[in-house]
C-alpha positions in Angstrom: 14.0 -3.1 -0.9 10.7 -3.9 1.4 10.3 -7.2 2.8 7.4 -9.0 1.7 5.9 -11.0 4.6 4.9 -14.2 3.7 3.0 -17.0 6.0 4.9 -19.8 7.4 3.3 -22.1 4.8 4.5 -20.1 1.9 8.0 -19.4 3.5 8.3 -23.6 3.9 7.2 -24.3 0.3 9.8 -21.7 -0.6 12.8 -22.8 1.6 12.4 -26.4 -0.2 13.3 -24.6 -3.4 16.5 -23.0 -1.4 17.9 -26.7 -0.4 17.5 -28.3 -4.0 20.8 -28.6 -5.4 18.9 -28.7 -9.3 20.2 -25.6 -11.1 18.3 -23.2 -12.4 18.1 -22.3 -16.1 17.9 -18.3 -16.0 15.2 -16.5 -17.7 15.4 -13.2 -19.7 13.6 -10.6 -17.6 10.5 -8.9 -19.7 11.2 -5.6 -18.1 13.2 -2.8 -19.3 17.0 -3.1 -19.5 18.7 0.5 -18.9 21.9 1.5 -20.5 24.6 3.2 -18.4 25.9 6.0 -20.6 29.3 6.7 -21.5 30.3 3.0 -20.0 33.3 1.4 -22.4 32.6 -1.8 -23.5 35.6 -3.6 -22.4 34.1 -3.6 -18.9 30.7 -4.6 -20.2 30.9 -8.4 -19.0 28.7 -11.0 -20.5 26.3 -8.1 -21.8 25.7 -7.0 -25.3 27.2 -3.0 -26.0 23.5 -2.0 -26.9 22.0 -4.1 -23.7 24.0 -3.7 -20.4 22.5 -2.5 -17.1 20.0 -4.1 -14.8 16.4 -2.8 -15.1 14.7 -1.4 -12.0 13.3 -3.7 -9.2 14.0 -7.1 -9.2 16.5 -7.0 -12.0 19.3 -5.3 -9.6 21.7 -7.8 -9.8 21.7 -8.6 -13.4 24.7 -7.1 -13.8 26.6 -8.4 -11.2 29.3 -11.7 -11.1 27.5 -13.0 -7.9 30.6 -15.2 -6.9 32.2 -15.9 -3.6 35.8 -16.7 -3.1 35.5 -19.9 -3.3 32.9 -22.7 -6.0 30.4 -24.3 -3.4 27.6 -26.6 -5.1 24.3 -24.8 -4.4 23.8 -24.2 -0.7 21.7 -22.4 1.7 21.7 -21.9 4.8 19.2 -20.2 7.0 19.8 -18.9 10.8 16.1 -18.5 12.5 15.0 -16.6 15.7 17.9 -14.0 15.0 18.6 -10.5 14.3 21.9 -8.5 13.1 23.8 -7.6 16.1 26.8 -5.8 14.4 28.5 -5.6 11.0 32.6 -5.5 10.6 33.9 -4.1 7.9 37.5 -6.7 7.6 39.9 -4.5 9.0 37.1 -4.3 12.0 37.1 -7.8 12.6 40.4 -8.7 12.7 41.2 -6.2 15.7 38.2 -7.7 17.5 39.9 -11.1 17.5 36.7 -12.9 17.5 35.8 -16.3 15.4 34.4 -16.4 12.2 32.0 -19.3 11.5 32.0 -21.2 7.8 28.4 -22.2 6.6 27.6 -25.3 6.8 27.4 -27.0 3.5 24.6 -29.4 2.6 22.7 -30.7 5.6 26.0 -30.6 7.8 25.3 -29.4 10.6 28.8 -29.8 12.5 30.2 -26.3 13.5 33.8 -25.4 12.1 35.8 -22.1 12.4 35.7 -20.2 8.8 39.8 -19.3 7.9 38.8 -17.5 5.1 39.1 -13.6 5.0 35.6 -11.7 3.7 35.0 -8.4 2.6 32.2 -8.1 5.3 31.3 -9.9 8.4 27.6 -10.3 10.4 27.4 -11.1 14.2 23.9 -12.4 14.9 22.1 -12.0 18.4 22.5 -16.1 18.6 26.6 -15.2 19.1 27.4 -16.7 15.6 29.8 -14.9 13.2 29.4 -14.9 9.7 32.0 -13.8 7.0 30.2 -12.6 3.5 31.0 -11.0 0.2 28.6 -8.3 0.7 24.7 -8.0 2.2 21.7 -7.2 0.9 18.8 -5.7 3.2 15.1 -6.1 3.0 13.7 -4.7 6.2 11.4 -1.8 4.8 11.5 1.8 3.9 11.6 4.5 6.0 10.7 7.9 4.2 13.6 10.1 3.9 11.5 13.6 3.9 14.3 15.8 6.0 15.3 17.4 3.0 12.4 18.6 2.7 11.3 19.5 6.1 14.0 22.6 6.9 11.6 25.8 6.4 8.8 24.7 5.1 5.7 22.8 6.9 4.2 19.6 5.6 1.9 17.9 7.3 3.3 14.4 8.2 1.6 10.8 7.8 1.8 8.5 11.0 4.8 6.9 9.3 6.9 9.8 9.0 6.0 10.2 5.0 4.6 13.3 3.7 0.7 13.2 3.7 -0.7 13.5 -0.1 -4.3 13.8 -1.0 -5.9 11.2 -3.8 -4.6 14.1 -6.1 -1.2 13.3 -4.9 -0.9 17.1 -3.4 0.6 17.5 -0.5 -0.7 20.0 2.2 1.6 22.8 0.4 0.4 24.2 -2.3 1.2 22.9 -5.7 3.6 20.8 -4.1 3.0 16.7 -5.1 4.5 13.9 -3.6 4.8 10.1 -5.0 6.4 7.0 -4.4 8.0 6.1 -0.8 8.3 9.8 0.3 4.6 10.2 0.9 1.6 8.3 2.8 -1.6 8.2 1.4 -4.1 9.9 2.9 -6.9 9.5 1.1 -9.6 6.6 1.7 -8.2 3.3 0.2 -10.2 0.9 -1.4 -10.5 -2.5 0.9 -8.6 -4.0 -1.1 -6.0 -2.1 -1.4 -2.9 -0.8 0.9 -0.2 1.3 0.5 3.5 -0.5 0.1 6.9 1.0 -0.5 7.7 -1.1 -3.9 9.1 0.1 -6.8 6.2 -0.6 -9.0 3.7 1.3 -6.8 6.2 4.5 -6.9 6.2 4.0 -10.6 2.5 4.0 -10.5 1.9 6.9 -8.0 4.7 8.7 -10.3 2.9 8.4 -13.7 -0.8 9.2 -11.6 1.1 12.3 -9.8 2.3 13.5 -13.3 -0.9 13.4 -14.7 -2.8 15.0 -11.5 -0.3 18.1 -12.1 -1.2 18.2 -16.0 -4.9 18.0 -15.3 -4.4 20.9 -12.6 -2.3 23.3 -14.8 -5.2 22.8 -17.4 -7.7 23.6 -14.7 -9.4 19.3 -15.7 -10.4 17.1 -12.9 -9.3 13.8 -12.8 -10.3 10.4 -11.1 -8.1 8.3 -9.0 -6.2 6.0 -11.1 -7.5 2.3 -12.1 -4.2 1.1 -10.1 -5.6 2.0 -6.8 -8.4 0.2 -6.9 -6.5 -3.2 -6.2 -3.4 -3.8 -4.9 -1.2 -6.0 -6.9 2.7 -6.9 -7.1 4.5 -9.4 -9.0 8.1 -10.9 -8.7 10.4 -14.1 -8.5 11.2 -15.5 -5.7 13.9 -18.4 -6.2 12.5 -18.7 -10.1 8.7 -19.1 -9.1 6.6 -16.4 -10.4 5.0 -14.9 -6.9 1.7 -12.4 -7.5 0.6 -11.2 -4.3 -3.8 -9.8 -4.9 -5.5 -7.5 -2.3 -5.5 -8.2 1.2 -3.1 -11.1 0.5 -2.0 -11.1 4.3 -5.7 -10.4 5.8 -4.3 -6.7 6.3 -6.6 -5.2 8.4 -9.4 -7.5 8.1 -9.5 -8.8 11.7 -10.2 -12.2 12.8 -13.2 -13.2 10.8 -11.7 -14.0 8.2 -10.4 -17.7 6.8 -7.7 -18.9 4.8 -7.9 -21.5 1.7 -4.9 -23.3 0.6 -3.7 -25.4 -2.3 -0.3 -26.6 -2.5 1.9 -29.2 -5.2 5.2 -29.4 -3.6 7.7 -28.1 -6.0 5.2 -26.8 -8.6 2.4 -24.3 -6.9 1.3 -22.5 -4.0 -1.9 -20.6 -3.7 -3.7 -18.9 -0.5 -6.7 -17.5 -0.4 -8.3 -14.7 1.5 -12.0 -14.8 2.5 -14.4 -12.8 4.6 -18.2 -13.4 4.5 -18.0 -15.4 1.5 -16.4 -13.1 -0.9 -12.4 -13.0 -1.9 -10.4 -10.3 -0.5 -6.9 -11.3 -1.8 -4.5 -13.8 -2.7 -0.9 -15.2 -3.2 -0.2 -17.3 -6.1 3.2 -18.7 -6.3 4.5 -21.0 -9.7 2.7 -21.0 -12.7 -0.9 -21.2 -11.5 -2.4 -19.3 -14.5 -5.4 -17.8 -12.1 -4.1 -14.4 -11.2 -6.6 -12.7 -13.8 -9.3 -14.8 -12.6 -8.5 -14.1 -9.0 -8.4 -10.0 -9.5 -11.9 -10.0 -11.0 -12.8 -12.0 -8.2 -11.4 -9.8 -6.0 -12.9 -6.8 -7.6 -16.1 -8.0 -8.2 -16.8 -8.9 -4.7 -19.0 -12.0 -5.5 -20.2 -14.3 -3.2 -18.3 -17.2 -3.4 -20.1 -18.9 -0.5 -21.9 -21.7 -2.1 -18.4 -23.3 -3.8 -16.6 -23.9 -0.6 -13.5 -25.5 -0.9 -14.0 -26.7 -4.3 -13.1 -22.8 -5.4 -9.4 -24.4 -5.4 -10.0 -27.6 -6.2 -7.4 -28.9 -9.1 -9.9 -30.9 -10.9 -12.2 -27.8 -11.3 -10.8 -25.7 -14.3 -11.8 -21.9 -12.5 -10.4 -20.3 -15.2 -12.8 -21.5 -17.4 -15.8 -21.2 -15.1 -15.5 -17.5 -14.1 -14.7 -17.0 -17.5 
């Protein structure tokens, strides 16, 4: 998993989703389901024989019974200012004789010793202990190229990835690289930038693949239509979340401003914009404008002389960049 950094605007609109105690109908992902093969169907829990699996991405945990020990109503509860110090495995802990804490539960904030025994426990920098069923990390991708390295001589990107051209050849020959193994090399678009997600290793798959049919048949190629912008979308806590461009000001300095709209519970939208034009965007909830906001994007039109009345909920934009 990579982290996607959000601003402190969009992280509080989000974290007022993780305190409601309203449950959540789920939805049926859209993306692919894969089939494990061989599996019986005994074990196949709440899955259809001809439909078990989680799908790439997001989906990862569809197949999993995501319950603790214990029924808890819908709690969260976040520790700020902190990093991982240490993780115990349970035999670990218990020769370390140290304290478990239990999470608080609602808005309780009273501190009480956990007596339950987990699979897994996390000491924080803070000195608090926490007991879990297992953890999931999102801290980023770091390319794992030493396979690779042992007698032969790539040239390496800044991050440790191996470099690849916009034909997705690396500096060996007929050698090509996609996905989180490589960095690309190759001048980006402004408003795009290269992220370890699993849809832009898809994407840099399928464009590697045909830049190594084109060169077998001696065809050129241009750079793929997917480059040109950079775009991800995913749930967070049953939102939709599309993330456009530059959606963090990547790179673009300190001349640049920020335009917000937000309904509390329903929408969140940020804006991106240097010298008048629109250089990215996040768009969380149903906001219906990611297609308008990409052209925008792409087009690069001065948007200058609408002000702040480009997000303005009484102004259809859908309609009028139609």
């Amino acid at each position: 998993m990579v982290a996607l950094r959000l601003s402190w605007c969009a992280a509080e609109f989000l974290t007022s989703k993780l305190m409601s105690e309203k449950s959540e109908a789920k939805i049926a992902p859209k993306r692919t389901i894969y089939t494990i093969e061989g599996a019986r169907k005994e074990n196949r829990s709440k899955a259809k024989a001809d439909n078990v699996g989680s799908a790439l991405g997001p989906d990862w945990h569809g197949g999993l019974d995501l319950k603790g020990p214990q029924e808890f109503s819908h709690s969260i509860h976040i520790e700020t200012r902190c990093e991982v110090k240490k993780i115990y495995l349970q035999e670990e802990f218990k020769i370390t004789k140290k304290k478990p804490l239990a999470f608080p539960k609602h808005q309780d904030k009273s501190v009480t010793l956990d007596k339950e025994m987990w699979p897994v426990y996390v000491e924080l920098t803070n000195g608090k202990i926490y007991g879990c069923d297992f953890l999931v990390s999102a801290t980023g991708v770091t390319p794992n190229v030493q396979p690779f390295l042992h007698g032969n001589n790539f040239d390496l990107g800044e991050d440790g990835g191996l470099k690849v051209d916009d034909q997705m050849r690396t500096s060996l020959p007929d050698i090509y690289a996609a996905g989180d193994i490589c960095t690309a090399c190759w001048q980006p678009s402004p408003v795009w930038q290269q992220m370890r997600l699993w849809t832009q290793a898809r994407q840099m798959g399928w464009y590697a693949a045909k830049c190594m049919a084109a060169a077998s048949l001696g065809h050129p190629i241009d750079m793929d239509f997917s480059f040109e912008l950079f775009a991800h979308v995913t749930k967070f806590f049953n939102y939709k979340v599309v993330l456009l461009g530059k959606y963090n000001a990547q790179g673009l300095g300190s001349d640049h401003e920020l335009m917000l709209r937000c309904t509390r519970g329903q929408e969140y939208i940020k804006v991106v914009m240097q010298n008048g034009r629109m250089m990215g965007a996040v768009l969380i909830g149903e906001t219906d404008l990611e297609e308008t906001f990409e052209n925008l994007i792409l087009n690069q039109m001065d948007l200058s002389s609408y002000g702040e009345d480009l997000l303005d909920p009484n102004i259809d934009i859908e309609d009028y960049f139609d």
